[in-house]
C-alpha positions in Angstrom: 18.0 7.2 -10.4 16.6 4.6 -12.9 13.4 3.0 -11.3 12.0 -0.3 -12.0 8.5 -0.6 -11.7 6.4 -3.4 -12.1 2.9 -2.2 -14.1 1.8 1.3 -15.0 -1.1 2.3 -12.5 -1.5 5.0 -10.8 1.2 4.8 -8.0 3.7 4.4 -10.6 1.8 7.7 -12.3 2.3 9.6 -9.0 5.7 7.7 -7.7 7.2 8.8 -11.1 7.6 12.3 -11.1 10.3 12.1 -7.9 12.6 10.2 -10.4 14.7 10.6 -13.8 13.2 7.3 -15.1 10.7 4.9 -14.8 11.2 1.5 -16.6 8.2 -1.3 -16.3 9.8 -4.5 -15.8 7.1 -7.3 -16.7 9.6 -10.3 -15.8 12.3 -11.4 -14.6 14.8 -11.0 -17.7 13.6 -7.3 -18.0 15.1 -7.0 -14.7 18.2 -8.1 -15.6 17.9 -6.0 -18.9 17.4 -2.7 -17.9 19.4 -3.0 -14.4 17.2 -0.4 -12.8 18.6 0.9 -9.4 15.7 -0.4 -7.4 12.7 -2.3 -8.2 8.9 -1.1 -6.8 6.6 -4.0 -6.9 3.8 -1.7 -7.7 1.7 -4.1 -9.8 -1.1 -5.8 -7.0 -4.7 -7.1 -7.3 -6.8 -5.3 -4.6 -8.3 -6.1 -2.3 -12.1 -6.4 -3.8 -10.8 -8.4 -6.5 -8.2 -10.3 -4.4 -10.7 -11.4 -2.2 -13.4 -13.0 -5.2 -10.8 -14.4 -7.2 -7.9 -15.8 -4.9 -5.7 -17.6 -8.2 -5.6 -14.7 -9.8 -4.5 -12.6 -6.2 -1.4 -15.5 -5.7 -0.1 -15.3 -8.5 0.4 -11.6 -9.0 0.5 -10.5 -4.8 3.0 -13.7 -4.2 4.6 -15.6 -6.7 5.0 -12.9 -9.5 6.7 -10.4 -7.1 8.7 -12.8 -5.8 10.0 -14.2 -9.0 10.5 -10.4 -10.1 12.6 -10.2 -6.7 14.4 -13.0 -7.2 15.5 -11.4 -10.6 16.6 -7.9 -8.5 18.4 -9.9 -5.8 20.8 -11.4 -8.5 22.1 -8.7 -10.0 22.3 -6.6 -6.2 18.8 -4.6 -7.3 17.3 -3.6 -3.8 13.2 -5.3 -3.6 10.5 -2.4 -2.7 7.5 -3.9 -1.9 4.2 -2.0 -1.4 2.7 -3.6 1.8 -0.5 -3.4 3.7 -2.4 -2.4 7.2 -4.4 -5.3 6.4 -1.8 -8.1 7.6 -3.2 -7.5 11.0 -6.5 -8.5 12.8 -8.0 -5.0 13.5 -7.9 -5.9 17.4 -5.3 -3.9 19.0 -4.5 -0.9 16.8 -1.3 1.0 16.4 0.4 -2.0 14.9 4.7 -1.6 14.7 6.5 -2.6 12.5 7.2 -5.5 14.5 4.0 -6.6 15.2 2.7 -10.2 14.4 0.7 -10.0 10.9 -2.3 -12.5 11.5 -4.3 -11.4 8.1 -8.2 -11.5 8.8 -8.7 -12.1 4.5 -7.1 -13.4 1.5 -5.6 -10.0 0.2 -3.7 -9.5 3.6 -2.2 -13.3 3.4 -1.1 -13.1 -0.1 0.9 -9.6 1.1 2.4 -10.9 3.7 3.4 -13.8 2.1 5.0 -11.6 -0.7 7.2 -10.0 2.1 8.1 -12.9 3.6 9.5 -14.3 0.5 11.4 -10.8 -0.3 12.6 -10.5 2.6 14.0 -13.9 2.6 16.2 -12.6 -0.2 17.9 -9.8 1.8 18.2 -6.2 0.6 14.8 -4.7 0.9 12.1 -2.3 2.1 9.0 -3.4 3.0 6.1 -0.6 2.9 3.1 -0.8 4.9 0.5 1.4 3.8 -2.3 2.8 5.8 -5.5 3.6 4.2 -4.8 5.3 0.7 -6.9 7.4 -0.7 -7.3 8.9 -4.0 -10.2 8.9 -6.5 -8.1 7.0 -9.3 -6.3 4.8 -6.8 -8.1 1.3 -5.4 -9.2 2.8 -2.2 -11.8 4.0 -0.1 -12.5 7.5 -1.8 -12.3 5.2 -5.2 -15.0 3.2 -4.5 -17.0 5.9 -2.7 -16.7 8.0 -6.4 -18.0 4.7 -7.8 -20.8 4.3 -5.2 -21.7 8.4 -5.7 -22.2 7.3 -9.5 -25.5 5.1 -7.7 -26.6 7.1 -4.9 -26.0 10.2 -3.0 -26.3 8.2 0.5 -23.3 5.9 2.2 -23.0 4.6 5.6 -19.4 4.5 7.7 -18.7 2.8 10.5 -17.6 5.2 13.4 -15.9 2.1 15.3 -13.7 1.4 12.2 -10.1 3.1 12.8 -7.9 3.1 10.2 -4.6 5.4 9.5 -5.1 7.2 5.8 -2.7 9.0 3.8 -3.1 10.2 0.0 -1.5 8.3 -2.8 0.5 11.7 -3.5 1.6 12.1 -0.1 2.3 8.0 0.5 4.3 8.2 -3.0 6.4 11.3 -2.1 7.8 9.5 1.4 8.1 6.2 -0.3 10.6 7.7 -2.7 12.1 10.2 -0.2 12.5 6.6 1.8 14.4 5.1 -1.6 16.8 8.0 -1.8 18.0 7.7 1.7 18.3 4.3 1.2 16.4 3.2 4.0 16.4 -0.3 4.3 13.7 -3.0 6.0 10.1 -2.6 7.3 8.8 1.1 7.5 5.1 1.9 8.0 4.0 5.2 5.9 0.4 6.1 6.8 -1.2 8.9 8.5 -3.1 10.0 11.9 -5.8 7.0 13.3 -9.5 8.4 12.3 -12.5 6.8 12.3 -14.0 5.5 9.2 -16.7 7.3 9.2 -14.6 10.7 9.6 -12.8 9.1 6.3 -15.5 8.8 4.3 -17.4 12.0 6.0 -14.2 14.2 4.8 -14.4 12.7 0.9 -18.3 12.2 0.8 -18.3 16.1 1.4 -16.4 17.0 -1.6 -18.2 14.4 -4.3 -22.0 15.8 -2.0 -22.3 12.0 -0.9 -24.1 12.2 2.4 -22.4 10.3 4.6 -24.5 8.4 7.7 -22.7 7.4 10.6 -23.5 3.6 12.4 -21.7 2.1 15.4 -20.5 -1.1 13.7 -18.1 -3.6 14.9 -15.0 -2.7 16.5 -11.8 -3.2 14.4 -7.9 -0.9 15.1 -6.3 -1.1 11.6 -4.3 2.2 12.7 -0.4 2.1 12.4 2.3 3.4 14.5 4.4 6.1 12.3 7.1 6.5 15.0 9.9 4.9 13.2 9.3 6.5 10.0 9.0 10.1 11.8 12.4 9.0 13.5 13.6 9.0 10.1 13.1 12.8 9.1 9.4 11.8 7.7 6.3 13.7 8.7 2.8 12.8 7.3 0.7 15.7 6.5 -2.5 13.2 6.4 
């Protein structure tokens, strides 16, 4: 299966070795070029920097992943788009797939609007991530290397829940997902944990001591039912 993919970080590094070839697409006519069989919109800005510089985060989140889409949806090139737990409030937990995003920052709204205008063009899967972790990736056990580089000390909220899965783990079921080809809105995360048990289990292995603190409440935890219903099983 030829993949298109849309920069060369490291989900594309990990998503790459479950296919016979990768091809980065960074517009539209290199869509219609190279005719992958599927487009990954893998190419973001993260949250951090999505948050500080909110141009920069519409234009690559929104409109350049729609325009890439647009491009797939011509020539009958199914849209993958890499999605997010943070399109919800952090309220009620367990969010469905067919729960109501309402977006609590500017990195959630510039996701969901991305899958709103792909799946406007038909012929798509959406992926919701939970929590990824990975020490290369953008995410929590990312910036907690970065942070270890400061101090040896980090505090972790014990009333944050989130649902976290590895990048290797979230990159082997979103292609397993590809090659059946599931279509629509699939959640790929793993079991709710706190926080603080997140950053406890990673702190351990960089000897970051992690402090627990009873912060606000916030559910960012997502419900894996329909992707287990699918033949999927997250080890995380």
């Amino acid at each position: 299966m030829k993949v298109g993919v849309t920069d060369e970080g490291e989900f594309v590094k990990s998503i790459g070795k479950f296919f016979d070839e990768i091809v980065v697409l960074s517009a539209g006519d290199r869509v219609i070029k190279e005719r992958p069989d599927v487009v990954i919109h893998t190419y973001e800005i993260p949250y951090d920097e999505a948050n500080s510089s909110k141009a920069l985060a519409w234009n690559i989140n929104t409109w350049h992943a729609i325009n890439i889409a647009r491009s797939a949806n011509k020539i009958g090139i199914t849209n993958v788009y890499l999605s997010t737990f943070l399109l919800f409030d952090g309220k009620k937990g367990y969010y469905s797939e067919t729960s109501t995003p309402t977006p609590l920052n500017y990195y959630g709204l510039t996701k969901l609007v991305g899958e709103s205008g792909i799946m406007s063009l038909g012929n798509y899967l959406i992926i919701r991530l939970g929590l990824v972790t990975s020490f290369n990736y953008h995410s929590i056990a990312y910036y907690l290397y970065k942070a270890s580089l400061k101090k040896r000390i980090i505090k972790c909220n014990t009333n944050f829940y989130v649902s976290p899965i590895t990048l290797n783990e979230a990159s082997e079921i979103t292609a397993g997902l590809i090659k059946k080809g599931i279509k629509g809105v699939v959640n790929v995360a793993g079991k709710r944990r706190s926080m603080f048990e997140v950053c406890r289990d990673i702190g351990e292995s960089m000897d970051v001591e992690v402090i627990p603190f009873e912060g606000k409440y916030f559910d960012f935890s997502l419900d894996t039912w329909l992707l287990k219903s699918l033949g999927f099983n997250p080890r995380s």
